[in-house]
LOMI-875392 format. One record per atom (N, C-alpha, C): residue number from 1; z, y, x. Coordinates in steps of 0.2 Angstrom, whole numbers, plus 5000, padded with zeros to 4 digits. Layout:
REC pos up north east
REC NUM Z Y X
...
//
This chain:
REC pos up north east
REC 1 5762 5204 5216
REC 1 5764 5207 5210
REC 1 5759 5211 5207
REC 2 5754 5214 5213
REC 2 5750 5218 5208
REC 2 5746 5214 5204
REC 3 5744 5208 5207
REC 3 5740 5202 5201
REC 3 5745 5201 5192
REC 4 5747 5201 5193
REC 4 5755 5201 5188
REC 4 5754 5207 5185
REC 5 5753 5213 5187
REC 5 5753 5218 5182
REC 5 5746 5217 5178
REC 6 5741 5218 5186
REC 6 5735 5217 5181
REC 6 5735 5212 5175
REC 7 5736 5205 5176
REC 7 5737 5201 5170
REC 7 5741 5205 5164
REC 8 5747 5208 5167
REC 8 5749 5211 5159
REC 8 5744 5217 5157
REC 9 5741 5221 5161
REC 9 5735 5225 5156
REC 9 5729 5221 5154
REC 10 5726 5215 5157
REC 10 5723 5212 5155
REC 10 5726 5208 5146
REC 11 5730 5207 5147
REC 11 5737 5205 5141
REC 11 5737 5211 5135
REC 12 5734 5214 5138
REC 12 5736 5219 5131
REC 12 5731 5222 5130
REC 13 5724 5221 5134
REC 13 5717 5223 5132
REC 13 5718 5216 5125
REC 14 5718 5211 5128
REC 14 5718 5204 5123
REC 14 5722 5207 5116
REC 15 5728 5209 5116
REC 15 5729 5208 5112
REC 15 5725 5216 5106
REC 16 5726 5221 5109
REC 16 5720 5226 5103
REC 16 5714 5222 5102
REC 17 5710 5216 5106
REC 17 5704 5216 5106
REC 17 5706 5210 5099
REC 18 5709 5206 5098
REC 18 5712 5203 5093
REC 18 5715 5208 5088
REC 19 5718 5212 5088
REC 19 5720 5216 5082
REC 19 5712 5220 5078
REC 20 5708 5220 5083
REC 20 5702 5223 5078
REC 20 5696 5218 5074
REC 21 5700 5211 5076
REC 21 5696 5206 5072
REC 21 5698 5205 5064
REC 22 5694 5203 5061
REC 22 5696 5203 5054
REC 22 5702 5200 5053
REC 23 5706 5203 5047
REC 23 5712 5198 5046
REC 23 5708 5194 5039
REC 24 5713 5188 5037
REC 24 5711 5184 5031
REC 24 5715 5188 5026
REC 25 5711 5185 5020
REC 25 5711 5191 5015
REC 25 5720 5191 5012
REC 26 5721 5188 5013
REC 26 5728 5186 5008
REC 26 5733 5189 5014
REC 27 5731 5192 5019
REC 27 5737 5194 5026
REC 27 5737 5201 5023
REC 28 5745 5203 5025
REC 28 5745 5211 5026
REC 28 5746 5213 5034
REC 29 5741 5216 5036
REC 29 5741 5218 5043
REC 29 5744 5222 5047
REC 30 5748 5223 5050
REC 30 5753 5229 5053
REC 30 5752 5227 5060
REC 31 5750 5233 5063
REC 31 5750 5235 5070
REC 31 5757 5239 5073
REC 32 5761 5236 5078
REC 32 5767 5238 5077
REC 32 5768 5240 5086
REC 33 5772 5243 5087
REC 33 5773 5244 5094
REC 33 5776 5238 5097
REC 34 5775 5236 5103
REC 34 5779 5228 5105
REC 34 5787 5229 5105
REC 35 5790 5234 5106
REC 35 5797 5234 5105
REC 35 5799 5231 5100
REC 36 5794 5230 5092
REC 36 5798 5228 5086
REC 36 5796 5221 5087
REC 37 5794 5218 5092
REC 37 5793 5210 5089
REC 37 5797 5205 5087
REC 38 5800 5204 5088
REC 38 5810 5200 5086
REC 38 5810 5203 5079
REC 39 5812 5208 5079
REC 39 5815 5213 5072
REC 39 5811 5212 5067
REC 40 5804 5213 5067
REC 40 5796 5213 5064
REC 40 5795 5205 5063
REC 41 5797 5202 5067
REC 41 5797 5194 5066
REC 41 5800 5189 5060
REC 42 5806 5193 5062
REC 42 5810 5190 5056
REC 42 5810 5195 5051
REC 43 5809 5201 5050
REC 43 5808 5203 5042
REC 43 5803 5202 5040
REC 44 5798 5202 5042
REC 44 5791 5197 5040
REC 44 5793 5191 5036
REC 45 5796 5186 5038
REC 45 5802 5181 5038
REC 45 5803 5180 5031
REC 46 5805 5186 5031
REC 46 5810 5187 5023
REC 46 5807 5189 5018
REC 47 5803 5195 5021
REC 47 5797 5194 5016
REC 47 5793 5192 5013
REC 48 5791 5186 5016
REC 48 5788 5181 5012
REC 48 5791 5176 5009
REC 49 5798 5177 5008
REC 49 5799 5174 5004
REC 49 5802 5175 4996
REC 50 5799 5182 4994
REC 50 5797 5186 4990
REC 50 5792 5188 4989
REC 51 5787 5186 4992
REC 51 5780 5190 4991
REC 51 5774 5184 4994
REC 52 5769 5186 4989
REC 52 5764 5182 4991
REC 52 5759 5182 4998
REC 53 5760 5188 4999
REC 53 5757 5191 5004
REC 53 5760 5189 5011
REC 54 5756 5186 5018
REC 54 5760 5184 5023
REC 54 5759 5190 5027
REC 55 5764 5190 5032
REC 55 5763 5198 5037
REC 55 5759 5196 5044
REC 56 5752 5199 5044
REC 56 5750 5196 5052
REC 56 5751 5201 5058
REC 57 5756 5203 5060
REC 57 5755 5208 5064
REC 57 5754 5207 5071
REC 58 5750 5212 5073
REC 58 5748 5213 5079
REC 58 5752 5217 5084
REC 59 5755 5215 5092
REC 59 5761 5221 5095
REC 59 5757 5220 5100
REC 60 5756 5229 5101
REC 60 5755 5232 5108
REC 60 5757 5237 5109
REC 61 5756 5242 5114
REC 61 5758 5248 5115
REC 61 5757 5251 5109
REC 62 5759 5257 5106
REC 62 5757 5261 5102
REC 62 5752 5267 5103
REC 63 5750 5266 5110
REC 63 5744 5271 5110
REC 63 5737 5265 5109
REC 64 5738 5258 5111
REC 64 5731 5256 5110
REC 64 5731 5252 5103
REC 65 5735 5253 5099
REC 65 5736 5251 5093
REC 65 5733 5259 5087
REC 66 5734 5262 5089
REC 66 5731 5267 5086
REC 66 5726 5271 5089
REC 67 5724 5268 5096
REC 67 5716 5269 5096
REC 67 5713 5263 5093
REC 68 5715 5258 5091
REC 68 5711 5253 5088
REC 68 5711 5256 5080
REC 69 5715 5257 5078
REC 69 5714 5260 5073
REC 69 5709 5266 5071
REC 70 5709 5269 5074
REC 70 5705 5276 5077
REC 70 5697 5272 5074
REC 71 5696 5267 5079
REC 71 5690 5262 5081
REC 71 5688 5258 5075
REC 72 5692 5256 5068
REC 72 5690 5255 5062
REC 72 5695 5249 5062
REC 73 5701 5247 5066
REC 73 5702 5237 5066
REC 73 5704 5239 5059
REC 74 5705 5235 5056
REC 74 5708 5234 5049
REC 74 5716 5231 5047
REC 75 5718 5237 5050
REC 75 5725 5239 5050
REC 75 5727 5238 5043
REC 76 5732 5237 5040
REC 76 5737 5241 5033
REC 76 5741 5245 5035
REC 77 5745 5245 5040
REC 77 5753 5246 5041
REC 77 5753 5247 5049
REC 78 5754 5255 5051
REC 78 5754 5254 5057
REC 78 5763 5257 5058
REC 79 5766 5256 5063
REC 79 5772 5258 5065
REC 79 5772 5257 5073
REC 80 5772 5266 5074
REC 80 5773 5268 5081
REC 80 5778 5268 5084
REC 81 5781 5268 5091
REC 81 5785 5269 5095
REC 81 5786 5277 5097
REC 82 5783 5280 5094
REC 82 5784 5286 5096
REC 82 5780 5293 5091
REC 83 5782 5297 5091
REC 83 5778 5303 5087
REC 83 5772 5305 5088
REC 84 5770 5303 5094
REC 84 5764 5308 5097
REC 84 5759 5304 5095
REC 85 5760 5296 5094
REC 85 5755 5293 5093
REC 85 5751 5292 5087
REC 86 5758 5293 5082
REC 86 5757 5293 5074
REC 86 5755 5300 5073
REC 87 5758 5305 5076
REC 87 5751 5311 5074
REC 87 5744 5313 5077
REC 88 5744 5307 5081
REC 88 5736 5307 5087
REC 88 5732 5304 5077
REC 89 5734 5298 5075
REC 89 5729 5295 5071
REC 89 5730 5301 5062
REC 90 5738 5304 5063
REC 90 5739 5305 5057
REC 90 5735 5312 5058
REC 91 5734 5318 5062
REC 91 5727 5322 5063
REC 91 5722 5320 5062
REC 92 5719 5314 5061
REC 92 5712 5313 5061
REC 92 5711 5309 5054
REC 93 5717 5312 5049
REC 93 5718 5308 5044
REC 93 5715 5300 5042
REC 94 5720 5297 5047
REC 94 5719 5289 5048
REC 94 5725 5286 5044
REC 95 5730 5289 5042
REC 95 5737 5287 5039
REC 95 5737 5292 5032
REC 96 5743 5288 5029
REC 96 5744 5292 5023
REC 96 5753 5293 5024
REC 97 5754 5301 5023
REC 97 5764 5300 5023
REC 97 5767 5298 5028
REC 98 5766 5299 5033
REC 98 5770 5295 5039
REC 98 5779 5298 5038
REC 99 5782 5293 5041
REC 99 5791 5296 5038
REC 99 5795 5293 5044
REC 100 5799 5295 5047
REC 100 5805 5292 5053
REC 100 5807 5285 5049
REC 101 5804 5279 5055
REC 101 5810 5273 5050
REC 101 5816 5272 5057
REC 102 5814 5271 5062
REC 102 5820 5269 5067
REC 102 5819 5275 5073
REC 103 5827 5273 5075
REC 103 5828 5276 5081
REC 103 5828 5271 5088
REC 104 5830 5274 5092
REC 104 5831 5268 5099
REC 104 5833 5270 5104
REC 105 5836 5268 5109
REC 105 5839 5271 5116
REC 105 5836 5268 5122
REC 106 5836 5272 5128
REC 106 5831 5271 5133
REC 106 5835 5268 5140
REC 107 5835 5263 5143
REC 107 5840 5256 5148
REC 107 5837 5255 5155
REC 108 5841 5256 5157
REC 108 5838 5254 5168
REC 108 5841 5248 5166
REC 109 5836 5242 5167
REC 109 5840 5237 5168
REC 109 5836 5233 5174
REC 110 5841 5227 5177
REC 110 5840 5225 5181
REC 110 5841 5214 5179
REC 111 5840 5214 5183
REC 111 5840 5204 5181
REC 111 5845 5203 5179
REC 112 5849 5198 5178
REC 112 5856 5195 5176
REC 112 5860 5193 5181
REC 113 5858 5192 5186
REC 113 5861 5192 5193
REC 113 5860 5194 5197
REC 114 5859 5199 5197
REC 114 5858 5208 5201
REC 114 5864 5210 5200
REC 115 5869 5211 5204
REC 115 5876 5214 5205
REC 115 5876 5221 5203
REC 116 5871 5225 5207
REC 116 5870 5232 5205
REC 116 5873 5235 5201
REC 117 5876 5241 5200
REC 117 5880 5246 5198
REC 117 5879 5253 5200
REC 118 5876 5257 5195
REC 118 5873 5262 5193
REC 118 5874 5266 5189
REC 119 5878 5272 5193
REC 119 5878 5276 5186
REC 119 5873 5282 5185
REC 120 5868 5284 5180
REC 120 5863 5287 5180
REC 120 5863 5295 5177
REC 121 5862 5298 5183
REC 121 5865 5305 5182
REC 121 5860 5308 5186
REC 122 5859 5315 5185
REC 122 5854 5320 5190
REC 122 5855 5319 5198
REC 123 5846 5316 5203
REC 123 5849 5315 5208
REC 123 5851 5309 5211
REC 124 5853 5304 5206
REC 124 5854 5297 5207
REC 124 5849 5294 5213
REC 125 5851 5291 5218
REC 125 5845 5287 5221
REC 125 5843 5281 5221
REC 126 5839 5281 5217
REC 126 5837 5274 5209
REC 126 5829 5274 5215
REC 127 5826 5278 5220
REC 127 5821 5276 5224
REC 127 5824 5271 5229
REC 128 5829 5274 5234
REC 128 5832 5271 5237
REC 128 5835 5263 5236
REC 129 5839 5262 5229
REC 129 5840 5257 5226
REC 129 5836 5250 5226
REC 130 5828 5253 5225
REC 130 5824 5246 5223
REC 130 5821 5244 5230
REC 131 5825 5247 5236
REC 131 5824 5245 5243
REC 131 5816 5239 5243
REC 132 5813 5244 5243
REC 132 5806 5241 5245
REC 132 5801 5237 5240
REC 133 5805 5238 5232
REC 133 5803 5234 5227
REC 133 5801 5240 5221
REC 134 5797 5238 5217
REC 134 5797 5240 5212
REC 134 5799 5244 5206
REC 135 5798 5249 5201
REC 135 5802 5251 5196
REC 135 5797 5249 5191
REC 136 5798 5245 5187
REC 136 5795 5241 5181
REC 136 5794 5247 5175
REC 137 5789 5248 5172
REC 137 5790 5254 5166
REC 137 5783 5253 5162
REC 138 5782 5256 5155
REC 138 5778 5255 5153
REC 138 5772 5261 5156
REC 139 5769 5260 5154
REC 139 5761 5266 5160
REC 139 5765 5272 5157
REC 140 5767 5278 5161
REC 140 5768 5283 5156
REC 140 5761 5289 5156
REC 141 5757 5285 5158
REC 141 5751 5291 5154
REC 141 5749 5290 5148
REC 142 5751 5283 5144
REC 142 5750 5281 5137
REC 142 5753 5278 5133
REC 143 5759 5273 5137
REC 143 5764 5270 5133
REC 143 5772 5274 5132
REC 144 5774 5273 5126
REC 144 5780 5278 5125
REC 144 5785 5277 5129
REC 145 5786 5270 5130
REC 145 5793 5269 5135
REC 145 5793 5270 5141
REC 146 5785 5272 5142
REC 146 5785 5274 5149
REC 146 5783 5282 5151
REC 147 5781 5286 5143
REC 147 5781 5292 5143
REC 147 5790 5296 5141
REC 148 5794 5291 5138
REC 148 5801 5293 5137
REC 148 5805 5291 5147
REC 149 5803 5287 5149
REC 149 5804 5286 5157
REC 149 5801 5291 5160
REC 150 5797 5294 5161
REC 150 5797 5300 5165
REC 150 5795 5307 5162
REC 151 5798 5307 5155
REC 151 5803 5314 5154
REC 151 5809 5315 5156
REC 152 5814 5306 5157
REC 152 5820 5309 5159
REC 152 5818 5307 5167
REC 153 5817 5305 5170
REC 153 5816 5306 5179
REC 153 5814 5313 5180
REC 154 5811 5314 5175
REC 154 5807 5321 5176
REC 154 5816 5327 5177
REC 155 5820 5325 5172
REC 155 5825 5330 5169
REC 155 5830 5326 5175
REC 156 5831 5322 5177
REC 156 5838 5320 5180
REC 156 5834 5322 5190
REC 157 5827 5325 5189
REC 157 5826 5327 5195
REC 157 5823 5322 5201
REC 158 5823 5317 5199
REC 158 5821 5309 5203
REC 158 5813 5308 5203
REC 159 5809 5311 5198
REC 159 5802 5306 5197
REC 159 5799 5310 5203
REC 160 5798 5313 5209
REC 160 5795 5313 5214
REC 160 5798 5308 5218
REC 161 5802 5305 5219
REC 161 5802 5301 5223
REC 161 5801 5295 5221
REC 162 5803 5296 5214
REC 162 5802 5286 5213
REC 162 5796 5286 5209
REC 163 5789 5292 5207
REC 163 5784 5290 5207
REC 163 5779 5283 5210
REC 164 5780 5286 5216
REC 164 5775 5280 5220
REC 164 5777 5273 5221
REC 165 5783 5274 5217
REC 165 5786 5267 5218
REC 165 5787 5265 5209
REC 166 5783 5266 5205
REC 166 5781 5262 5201
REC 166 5779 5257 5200
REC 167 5780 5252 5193
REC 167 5775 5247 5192
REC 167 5773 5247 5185
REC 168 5767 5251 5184
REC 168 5767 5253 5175
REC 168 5764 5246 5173
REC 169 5766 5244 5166
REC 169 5764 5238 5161
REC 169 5762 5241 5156
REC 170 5758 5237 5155
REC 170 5752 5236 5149
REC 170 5757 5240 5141
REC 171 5762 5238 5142
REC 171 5768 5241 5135
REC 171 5774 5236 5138
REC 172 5780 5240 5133
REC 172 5787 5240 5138
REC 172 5789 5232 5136
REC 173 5786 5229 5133
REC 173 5788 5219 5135
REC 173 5784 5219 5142
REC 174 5780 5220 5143
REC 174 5775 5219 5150
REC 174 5782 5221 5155
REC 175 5784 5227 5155
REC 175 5788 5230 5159
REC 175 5796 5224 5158
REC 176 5796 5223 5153
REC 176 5803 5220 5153
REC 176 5803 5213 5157
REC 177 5797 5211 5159
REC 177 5793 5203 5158
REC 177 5795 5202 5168
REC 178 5791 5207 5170
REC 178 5793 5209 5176
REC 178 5801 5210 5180
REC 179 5804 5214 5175
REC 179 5810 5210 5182
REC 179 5814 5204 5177
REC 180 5810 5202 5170
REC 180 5814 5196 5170
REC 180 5813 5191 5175
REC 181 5806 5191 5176
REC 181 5803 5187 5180
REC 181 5806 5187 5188
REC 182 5809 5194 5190
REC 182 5811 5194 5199
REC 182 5805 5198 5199
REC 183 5799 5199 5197
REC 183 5794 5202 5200
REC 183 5794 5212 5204
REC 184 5800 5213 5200
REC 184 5803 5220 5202
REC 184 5811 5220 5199
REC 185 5813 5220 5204
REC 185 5821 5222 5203
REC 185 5826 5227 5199
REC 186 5819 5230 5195
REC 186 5824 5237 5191
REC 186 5817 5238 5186
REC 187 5820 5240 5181
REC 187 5816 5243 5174
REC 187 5818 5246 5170
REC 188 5814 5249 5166
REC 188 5814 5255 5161
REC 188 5812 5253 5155
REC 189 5815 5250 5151
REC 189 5815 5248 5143
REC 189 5818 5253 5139
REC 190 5819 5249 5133
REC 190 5823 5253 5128
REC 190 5827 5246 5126
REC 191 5832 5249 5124
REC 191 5840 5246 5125
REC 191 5838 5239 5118
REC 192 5834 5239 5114
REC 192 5833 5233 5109
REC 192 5827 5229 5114
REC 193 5823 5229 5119
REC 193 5821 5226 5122
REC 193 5825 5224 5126
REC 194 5830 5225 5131
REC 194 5835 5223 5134
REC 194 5841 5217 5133
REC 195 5840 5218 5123
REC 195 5846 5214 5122
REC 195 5842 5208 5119
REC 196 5836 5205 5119
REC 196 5833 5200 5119
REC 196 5832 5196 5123
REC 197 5833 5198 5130
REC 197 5831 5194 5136
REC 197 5836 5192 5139
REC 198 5838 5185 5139
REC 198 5844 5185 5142
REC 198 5845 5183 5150
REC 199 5838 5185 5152
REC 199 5839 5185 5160
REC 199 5839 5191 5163
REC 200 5838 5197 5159
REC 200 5841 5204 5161
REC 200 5848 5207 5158
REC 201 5850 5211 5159
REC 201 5857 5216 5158
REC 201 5854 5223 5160
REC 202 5859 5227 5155
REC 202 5858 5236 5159
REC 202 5863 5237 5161
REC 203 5860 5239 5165
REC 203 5862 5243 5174
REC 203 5867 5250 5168
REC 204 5863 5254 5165
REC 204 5866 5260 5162
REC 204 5861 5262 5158
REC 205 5864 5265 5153
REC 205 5859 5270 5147
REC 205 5857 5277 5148
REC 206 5853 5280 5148
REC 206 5848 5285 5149
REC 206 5852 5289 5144
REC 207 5855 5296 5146
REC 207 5860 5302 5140
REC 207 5853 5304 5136
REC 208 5854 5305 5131
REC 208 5851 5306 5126
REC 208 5844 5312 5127
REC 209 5850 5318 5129
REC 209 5847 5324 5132
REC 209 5843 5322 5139
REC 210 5841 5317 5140
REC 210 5836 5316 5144
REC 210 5829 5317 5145
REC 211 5830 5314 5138
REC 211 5822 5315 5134
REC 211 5822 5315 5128
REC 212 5814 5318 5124
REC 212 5817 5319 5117
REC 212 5816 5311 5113
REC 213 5819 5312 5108
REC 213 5822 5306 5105
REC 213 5818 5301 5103
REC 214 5821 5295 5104
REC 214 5814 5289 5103
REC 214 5814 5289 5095
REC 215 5811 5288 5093
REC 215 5809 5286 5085
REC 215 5800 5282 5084
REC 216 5804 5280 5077
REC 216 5799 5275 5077
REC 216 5795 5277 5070
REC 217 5790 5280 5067
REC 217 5786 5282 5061
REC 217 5783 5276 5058
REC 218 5782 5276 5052
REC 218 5779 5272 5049
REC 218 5774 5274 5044
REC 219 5767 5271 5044
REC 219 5763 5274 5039
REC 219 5760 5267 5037
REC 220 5756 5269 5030
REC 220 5749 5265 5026
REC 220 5742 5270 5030
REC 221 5739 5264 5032
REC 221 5735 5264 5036
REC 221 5727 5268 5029
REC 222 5726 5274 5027
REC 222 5720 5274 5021
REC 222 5716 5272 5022
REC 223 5712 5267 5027
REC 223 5706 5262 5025
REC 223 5711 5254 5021
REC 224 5716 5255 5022
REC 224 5719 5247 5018
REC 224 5718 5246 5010
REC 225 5715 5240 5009
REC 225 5714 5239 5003
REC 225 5717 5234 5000
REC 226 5726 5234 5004
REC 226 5730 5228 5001
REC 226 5733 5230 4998
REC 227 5736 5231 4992
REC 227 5742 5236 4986
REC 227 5746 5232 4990
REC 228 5750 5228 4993
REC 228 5756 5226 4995
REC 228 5759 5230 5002
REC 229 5753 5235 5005
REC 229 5754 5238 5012
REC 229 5761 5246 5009
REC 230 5758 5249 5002
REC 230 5765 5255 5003
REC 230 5769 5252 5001
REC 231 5770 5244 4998
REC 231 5776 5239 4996
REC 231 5780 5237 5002
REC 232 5777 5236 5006
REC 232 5781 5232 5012
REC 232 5782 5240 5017
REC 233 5779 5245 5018
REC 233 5782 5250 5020
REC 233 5787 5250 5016
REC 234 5790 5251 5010
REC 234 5795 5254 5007
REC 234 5803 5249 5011
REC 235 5798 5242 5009
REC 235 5804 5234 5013
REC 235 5807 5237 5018
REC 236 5805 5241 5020
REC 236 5806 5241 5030
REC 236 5813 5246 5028
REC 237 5812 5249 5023
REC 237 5820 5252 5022
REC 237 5826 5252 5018
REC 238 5823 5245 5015
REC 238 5827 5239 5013
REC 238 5833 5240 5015
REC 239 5840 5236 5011
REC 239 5846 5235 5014
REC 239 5846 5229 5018
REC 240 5839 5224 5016
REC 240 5839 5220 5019
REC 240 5836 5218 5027
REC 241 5830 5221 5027
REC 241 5828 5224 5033
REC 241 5830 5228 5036
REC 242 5835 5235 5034
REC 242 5837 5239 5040
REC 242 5843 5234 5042
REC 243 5847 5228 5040
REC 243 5852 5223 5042
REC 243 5849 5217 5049
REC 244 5843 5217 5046
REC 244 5838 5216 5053
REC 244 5838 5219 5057
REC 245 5837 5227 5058
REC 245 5834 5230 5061
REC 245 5840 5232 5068
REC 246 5846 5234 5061
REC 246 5852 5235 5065
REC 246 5856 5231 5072
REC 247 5852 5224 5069
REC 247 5854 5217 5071
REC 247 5852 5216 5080
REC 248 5845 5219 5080
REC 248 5841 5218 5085
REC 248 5844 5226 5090
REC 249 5847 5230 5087
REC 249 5850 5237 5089
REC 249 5845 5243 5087
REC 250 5840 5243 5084
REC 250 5838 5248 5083
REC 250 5843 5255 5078
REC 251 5842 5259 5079
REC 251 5847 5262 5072
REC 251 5843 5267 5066
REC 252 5845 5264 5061
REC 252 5839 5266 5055
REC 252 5840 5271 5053
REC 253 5836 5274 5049
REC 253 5836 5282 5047
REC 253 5835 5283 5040
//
């Protein structure tokens, strides 16, 4: 398994190391946290079907996405998975206007044929549970879904034991890939990655007062010099793309 992980880090050096290569001229580039790839997919989709501009987005974590950005890649449009990472670039005045576009909820889930039943409460024994397996998550020293996983471990009182029994990925698809695949029997997503894979189910949802709340920020990247980049920001809150967005479960703001 640890070969497995290392490929999904090695997996997601690749993909920032591609996000910092030129894009073609006629692309609008958006660096997006991997949660939205489905959602981003198809509003992309729809967009060009009004607009001359194609969308090339690049998905990774949101912290290596905005350290590429930090590094010069040639971003237009970045949308973070978390707060902390859109004010890491938006301090260094790397963004223009960043604004709340999506919410999300945070999901233990397990394979689709894992019986298991859990209710997820202070004190759970969610270490005991993965009897000698793994807990899938994204790294939480810099991926959000795995910095929103051990705030609430940290508040429901469990992250010293189920520490050392991690499996951090590269970003929360890496994590979700893993118990799709059998490779760890339990994982920490967010509930719109959850409902795309149809070899995992959630076990239970993470109360809200867990941890503070997932959102997703949107900004124009100031080095972009596509005029379509504050236009397709604006799309994203569309009535047509928030009906994508809702579709995949995010909830819009």
């Amino acid at each position: 398994m640890l070969k497995l992980i290392r490929y999904f880090a090695f997996l997601g050096l690749g993909v920032a190391l591609l996000a910092g290569q030129p894009a073609l001229a006629d692309n609008l580039t958006v660096f997006a946290a991997a949660s939205l790839k489905n959602a981003l997919d198809d509003i992309s989709a729809k967009w060009k079907e009004g607009n001359s501009s194609a969308i090339a987005a690049s998905y990774a974590s949101s912290s290596t996405l905005a350290k590429q950005i930090e590094q010069g890649a040639p971003a237009d449009v970045f949308i973070s998975a978390d707060q902390q990472w859109m004010d890491y670039v938006d301090k260094k005045s790397l963004v223009e206007k960043p604004h709340e576009l999506l919410g999300n909820r945070l999901v233990l889930i397990a394979a689709k044929d894992n019986p298991l039943t859990l209710k997820i409460e202070p004190g759970m024994k969610l270490a005991e549970l993965l009897a000698g397996g793994k807990l899938a998550v994204g790294d939480p020293s810099n991926v959000p879904a795995g910095i929103y996983a051990k705030e609430a471990l940290i508040k429901l009182k469990i992250w010293e034991s189920v520490e050392p029994k991690l499996a951090p990925a590269a970003d929360v698809r890496a994590a979700l890939i893993l118990v799709s695949r059998g490779e760890a029997p339990l994982g920490i997503v967010y509930e719109t990655d959850a409902k795309v894979d149809p070899k995992v189910r959630i076990v239970d949802t993470f109360p809200d007062d867990s941890h503070k709340p997932i959102l997703y920020p949107v900004a124009v990247v100031k080095t972009s010099k596509n005029p379509d980049a504050a236009k397709f920001v604006t799309y994203l809150s569309s009535p047509a793309a928030k009906e994508i967005f809702v579709k995949y479960g995010f909830t819009v703001k």
